[in-house]
C-alpha positions in Angstrom: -11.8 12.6 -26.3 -8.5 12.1 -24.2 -6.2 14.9 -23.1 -3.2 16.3 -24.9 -1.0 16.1 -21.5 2.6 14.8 -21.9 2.2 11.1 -20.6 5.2 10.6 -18.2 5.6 7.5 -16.2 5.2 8.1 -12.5 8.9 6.6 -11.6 11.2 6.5 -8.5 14.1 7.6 -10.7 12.4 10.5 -11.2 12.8 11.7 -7.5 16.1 11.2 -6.9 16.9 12.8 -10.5 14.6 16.0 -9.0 16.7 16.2 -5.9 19.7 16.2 -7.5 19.0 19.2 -10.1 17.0 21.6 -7.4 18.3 20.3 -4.4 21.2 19.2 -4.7 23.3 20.3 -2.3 20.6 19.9 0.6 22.5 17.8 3.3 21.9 13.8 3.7 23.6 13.9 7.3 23.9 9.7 9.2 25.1 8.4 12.2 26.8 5.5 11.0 26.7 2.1 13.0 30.8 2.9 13.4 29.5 5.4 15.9 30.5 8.7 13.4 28.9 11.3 11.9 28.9 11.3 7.7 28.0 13.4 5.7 26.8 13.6 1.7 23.8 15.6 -0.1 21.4 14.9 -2.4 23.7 15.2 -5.5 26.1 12.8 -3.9 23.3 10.4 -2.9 21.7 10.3 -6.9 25.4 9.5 -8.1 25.9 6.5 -5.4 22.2 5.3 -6.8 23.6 5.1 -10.5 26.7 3.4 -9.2 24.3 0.9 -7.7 22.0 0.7 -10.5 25.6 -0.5 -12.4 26.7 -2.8 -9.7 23.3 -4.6 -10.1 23.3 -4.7 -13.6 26.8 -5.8 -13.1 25.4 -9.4 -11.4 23.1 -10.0 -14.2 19.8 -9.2 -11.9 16.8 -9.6 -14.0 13.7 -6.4 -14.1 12.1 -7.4 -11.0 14.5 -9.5 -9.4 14.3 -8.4 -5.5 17.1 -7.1 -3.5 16.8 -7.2 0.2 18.0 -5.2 2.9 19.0 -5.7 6.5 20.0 -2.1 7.2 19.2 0.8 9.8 18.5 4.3 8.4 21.4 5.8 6.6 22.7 7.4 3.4 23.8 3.8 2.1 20.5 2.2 2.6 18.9 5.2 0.9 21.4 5.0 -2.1 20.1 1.5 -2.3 15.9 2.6 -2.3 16.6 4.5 -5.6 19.6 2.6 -6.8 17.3 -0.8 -7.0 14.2 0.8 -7.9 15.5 3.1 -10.0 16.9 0.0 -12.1 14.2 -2.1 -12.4 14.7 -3.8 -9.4 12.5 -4.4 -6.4 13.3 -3.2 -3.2 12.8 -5.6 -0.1 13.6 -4.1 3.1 13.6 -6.6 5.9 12.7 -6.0 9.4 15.8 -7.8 11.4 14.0 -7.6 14.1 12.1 -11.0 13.4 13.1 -13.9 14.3 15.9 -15.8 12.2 13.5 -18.7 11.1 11.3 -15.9 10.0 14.1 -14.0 8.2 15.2 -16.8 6.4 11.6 -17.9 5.2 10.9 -14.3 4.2 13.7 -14.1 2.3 13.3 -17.7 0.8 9.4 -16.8 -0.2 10.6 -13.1 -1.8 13.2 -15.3 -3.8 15.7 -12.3 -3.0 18.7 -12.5 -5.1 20.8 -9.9 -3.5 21.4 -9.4 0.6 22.9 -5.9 1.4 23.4 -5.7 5.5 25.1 -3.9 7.9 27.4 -5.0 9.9 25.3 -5.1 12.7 23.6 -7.6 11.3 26.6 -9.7 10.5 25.6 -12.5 13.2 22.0 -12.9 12.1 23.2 -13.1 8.1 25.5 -15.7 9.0 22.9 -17.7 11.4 20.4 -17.7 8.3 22.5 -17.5 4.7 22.7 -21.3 4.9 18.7 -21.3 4.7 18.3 -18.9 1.9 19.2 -19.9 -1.0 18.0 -17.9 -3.5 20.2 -15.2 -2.6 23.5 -15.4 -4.1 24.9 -12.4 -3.6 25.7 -10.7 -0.2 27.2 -6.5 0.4 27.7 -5.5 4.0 27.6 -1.5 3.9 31.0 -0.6 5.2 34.0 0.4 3.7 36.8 -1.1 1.6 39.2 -3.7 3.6 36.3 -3.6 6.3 35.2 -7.2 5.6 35.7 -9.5 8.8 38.0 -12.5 7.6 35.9 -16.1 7.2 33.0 -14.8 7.9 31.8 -17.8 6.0 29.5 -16.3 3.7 29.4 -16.7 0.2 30.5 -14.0 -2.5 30.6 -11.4 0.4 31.8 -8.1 -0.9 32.0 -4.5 0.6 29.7 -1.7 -0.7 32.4 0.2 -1.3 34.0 -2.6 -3.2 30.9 -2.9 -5.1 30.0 0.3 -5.7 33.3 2.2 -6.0 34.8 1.1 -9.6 31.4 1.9 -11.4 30.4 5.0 -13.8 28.7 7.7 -11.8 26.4 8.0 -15.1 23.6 6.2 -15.7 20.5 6.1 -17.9 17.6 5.2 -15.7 15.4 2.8 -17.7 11.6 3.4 -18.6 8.7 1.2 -18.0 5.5 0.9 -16.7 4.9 3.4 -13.4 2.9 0.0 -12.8 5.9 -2.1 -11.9 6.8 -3.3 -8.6 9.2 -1.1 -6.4 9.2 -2.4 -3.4 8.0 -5.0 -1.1 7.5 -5.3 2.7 6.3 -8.0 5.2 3.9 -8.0 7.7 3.4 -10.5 10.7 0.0 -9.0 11.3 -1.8 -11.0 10.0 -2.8 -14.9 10.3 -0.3 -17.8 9.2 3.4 -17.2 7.6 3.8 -13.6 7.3 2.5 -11.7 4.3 3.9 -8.9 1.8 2.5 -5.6 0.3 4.3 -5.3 -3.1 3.9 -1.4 -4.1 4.5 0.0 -7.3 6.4 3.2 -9.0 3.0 4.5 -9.2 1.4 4.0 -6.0 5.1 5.6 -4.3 4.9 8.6 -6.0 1.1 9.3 -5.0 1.8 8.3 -1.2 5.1 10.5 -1.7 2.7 13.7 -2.5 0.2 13.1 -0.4 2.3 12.8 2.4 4.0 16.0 2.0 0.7 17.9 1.8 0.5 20.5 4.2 -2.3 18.8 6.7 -0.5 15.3 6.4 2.8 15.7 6.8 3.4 19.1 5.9 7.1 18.8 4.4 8.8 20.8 2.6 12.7 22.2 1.4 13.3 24.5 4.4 13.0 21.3 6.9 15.4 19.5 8.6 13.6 15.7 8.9 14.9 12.9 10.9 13.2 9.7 9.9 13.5 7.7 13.7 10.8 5.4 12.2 13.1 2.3 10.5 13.4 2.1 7.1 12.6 -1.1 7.3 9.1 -0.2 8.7 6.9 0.5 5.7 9.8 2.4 3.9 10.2 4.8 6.8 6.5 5.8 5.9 7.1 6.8 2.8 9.4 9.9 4.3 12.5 8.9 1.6 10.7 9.8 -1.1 8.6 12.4 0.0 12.0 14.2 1.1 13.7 13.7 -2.2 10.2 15.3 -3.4 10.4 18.1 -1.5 13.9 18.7 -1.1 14.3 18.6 2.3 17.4 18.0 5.2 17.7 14.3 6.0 19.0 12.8 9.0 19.4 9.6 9.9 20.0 8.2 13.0 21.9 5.0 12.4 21.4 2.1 15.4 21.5 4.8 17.9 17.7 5.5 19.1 18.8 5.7 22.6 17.4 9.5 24.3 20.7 11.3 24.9 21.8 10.0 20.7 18.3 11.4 19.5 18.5 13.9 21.5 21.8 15.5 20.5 21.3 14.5 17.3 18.2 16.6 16.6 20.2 19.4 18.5 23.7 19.2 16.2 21.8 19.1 12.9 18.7 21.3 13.6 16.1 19.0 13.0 12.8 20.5 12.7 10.5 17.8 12.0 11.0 14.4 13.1 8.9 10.9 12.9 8.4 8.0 15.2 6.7 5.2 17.4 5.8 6.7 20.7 8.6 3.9 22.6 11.5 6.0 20.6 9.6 9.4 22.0 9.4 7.9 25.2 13.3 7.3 25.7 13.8 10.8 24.2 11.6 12.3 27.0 13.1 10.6 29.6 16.1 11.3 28.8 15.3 15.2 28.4 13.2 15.9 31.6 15.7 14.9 34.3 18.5 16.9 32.4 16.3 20.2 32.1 17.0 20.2 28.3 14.9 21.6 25.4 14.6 21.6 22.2 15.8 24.9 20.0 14.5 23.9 16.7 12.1 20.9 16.8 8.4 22.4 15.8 6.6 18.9 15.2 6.6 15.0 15.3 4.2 12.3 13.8 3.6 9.8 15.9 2.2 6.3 14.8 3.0 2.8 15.0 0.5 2.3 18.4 -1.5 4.8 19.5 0.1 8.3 21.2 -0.3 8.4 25.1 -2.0 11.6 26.0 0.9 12.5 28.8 3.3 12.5 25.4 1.3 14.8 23.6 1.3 16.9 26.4 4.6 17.1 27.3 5.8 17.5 23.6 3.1 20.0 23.1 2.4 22.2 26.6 6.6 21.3 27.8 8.4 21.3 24.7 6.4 24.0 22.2 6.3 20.7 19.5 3.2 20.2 17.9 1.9 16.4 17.5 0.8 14.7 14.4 -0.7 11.4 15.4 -1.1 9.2 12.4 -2.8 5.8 11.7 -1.9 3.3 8.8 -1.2 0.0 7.5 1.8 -1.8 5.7 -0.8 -2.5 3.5 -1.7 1.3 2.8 2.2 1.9 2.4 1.2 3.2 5.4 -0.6 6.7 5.4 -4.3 6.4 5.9 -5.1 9.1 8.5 -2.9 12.0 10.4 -4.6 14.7 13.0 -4.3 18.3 12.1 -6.8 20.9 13.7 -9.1 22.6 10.9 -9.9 26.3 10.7 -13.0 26.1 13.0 -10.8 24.5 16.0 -8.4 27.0 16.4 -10.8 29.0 18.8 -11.0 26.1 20.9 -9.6 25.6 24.6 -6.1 23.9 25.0 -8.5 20.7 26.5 -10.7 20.8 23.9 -7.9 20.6 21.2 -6.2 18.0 22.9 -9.2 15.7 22.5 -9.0 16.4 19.0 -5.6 15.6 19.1 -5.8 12.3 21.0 -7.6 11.0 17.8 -5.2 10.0 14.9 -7.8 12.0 12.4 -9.2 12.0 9.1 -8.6 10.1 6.0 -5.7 11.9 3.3 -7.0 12.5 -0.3 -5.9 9.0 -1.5 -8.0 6.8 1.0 -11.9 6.4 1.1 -12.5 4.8 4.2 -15.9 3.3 5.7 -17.1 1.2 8.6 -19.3 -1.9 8.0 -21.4 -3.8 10.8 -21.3 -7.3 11.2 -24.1 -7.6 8.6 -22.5 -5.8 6.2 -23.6 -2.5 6.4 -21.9 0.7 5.7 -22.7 2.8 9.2 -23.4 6.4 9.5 -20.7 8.9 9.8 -21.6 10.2 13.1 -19.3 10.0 15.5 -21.1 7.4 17.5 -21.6 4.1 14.8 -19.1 1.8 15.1 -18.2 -1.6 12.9 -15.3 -2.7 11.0 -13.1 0.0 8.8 -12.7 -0.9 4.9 -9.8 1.2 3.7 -9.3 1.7 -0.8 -7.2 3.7 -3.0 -4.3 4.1 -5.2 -1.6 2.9 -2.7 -3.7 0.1 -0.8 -3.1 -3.3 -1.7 -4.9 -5.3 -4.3 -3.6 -8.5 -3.2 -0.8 -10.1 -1.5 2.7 -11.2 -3.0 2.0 -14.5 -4.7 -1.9 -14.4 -4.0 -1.1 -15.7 -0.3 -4.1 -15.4 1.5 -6.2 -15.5 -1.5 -8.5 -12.4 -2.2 -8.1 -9.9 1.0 -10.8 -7.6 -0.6 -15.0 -7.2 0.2 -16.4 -5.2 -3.0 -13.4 -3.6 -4.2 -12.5 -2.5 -0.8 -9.3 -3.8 1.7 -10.6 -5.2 5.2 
C-alpha cells in the first residue's frame, strides 16, 4: 500500500519561486567586479531568472543542453543558477582558475552551448573560444553599451542586452526531480579532469540538510556571505539553501582581499559567512594590526583544506566567532561532515572543546560513511581504526559525466 501524499517533483524552480513569495524582499546585496555596491532582493532575483529562462529558450537550447559559467559570486551569476536550471538547462560553473588548455577541454568534453563570463574573464575567453566549439553563444555580465569593441568573439552580447527585452513571466517547466541541474569538474582525481553531474533531486536534499541547525544552521534572520566561489561546488550548496531559508545574501564579487571582506561583512551585517581558511587568513591579517572587530559576525564554516588551530582560536577566543569546520567532496556536492559540539560537551574546558573542534566532525543525515582496510574490511568505529573512508547517499555520485573513469563505486558505496 503506497501513501496518499501529493507527489511534487523536488525542483530548483521551486526555490527561487519560495523566495520570491515569503521572502521576497530579503536583500541580494554584490560587489560587482566594476568595484560598486548593487543591490536587488529575492523578488528581483526570481524575475531576472525567468528573463533568463526566456533568453535561453530564445537560442533554441535543448532540455539538458549545458550552459557554462566563468563568473565570481554575484546577483547575475545567481540569476543564472535558477534561470538555467530552472528551464531545463544544466548549469556548468567553471573554475577559471584552471589552466586555459584545461578550460577549453572542460568546456569541449561538457559540450557547453552557452558561455556567460565576466568581464574579468574577458582575456581567458578570448585565449580559449577558438578551442571550444561547441559553444556558440557567449554573455559577458555587464551592462548595455559595455561590450569592448572587437573583442573577436563570436555572437557576443551583453546580459543586459540579453536579458532586458524579455517577459518577466515565466511558466517554469515540470519534469523529473531526476534530471540533471548542474555539473562541476574536479582535477582531483587521475587523468583529464572529471565531472559530478547533480540532479533537481539531489540539490534540494543537500539544500535542507545543509541548513539544519548542527550543519549549517541557516536560517531567514541571517546575513550570509558566501566567500567560497560559486564556482567551487556551487558555493557548497549555500545558493540554494539561502533561497530555502530566506536568508540575506552577500556576495563579494573579485574582491577577497582582508580590508574588502572585511568592510564588507561590517557595511551589510553579515552574520554568518563561509570559506577556505587562505580567504580567512587574509581577513585576519588584515584585522589584527588594525585593532578591528567584528560587530555582527557569530560564525564561519571553514573547509576546502583543513582549519589551522591558531585560526580557530583567534576567530573563536579573539573575535567571539564560533567555527564550523567542514569536510566534503565535489563528488558529495560537497557536505559530508561539519563539527558542532553535542549536549554532553558543553561542560567541557575551552582546551578540551577545541580538540573537538580541530576535527571537521560527524557525518550529516544524508551520508553513511565507513572506513575499509586494505583487505576490505569495514573497521570498528572506535576512535583508533583507521583504513580508507567509503562515503553513499542521495547527493553522492553514482558515476561520472559520460562514464569517465568507468565504475567509481565498491558495493554500492563511493571510494
Amino acid at each position: 500500500m503506497l501513501g496518499l501524499m501529493q507527489n511534487q517533483p523536488l525542483l530548483i524552480s521551486s526555490l527561487i519561486d519560495f523566495a520570491e513569495r515569503h521572502h521576497g524582499d530579503a536583500e541580494v546585496v554584490s560587489r560587482r567586479v566594476e568595484g560598486d555596491i548593487h543591490r536587488s532582493t529575492w523578488a528581483g532575483v526570481a524575475r531576472r531568472s525567468r528573463q533568463v529562462a526566456h533568453a535561453l529558450d530564445g537560442m533554441n537550447l535543448l532540455f539538458s543542453d549545458r550552459v557554462a559559467t566563468l563568473a565570481w559570486n554575484g546577483y547575475r551569476h545567481l540569476e543564472l543558477y535558477f534561470g538555467v536550471s530552472g528551464s531545463g538547462r544544466v548549469l556548468h560553473t567553471i573554475n577559471p582558475r584552471l589552466h586555459p588548455d584545461q578550460i577549453a577541454w572542460i568546456a569541449g568534453h561538457a559540450e557547453d552551448q552557452v558561455l556567460c563570463f565576466d568581464a574579468t574573464f574577458l582575456p581567458l575567453v578570448q585565449a580559449v573560444h577558438a578551442r571550444c566549439p561547441s559553444i556558440r553563444h557567449y554573455v559577458m555580465l555587464c551592462e548595455s553599451g559595455k561590450l569592448p569593441a572587437d573583442t573577436g568573439i563570436p555572437n557576443l552580447v551583453a546580459y543586459e542586452d540579453w536579458i532586458g527585452g524579455q517577459p518577466t513571466a515565466y511558466d517554469w517547466p515540470n519534469f523529473d526531480e531526476n534530471s540533471a541541474s548542474s555539473m562541476c569538474y574536479t582535477s582531483g582525481t587521475t587523468g583529464n579532469p572529471k565531472a559530478a553531474l547533480y540532479s533537481h533531486r539531489s540539490t534540494i536534499l543537500h539544500a535542507y540538510a545543509a541548513a539544519l541547525p548542527d550543519v549549517m544552521s541557516l536560517s531567514a534572520r541571517d546575513a550570509i556571505l558566501p566567500v567560497v566561489p560559486m564556482f567551487h561546488v556551487n558555493a557548497w550548496g549555500i545558493p540554494y539553501s539561502a533561497a530555502l531559508v530566506g536568508s540575506k545574501l552577500v556576495f563579494p564579487g573579485p574582491a577577497l582581499d582582508g580590508k574588502s571582506v572585511y568592510e564588507l561583512i561590517e557595511a551589510e551585517k553579515v552574520s554568518y559567512a563561509a570559506g577556505v581558511p587562505t580567504v580567512w587568513q587574509m581577513l585576519l591579517g588584515h584585522m589584527k594590526p588594525n585593532n578591528l572587530r567584528f560587530s555582527t559576525l557569530k560564525r564561519t564554516v571553514i573547509g576546502g583544506s583543513a582549519c589551522p588551530p591558531a585560526m580557530i582560536t583567534a576567530f573563536n577566543d579573539d573575535y567571539g566567532v564560533e567555527v564550523l569546520h567542514a569536510w566534503g567532496m565535489t563528488e558529495m556536492s560537497p557536505l559530508g561532515t561539519l563539527c558542532t559540539l553535542k549536549n554532553k560537551h558543553l561542560g567541557m574546558s575551552s582546551g578540551e572543546k577545541m580538540k573537538i573542534r580541530l576535527k571537521q566532525g560527524r557525518a550529516i543525515y544524508g551520508v553513511d560513511m565507513k572506513i575499509v582496510s586494505g583487505e576490505g574490511t569495514e573497521q570498528p568505529w572506535d576512535g583508533k581504526a583507521y583504513g580508507d573512508l567509503y562515503v553513499k547517499g542521495p547527493w553522492i555520485v553514482r558515476e561520472y559525466f559520460k562514464g569517465e573513469g568507468g565504475d567509481p563505486l565498491v558495493d554500492g558505496w563511493f571510494p
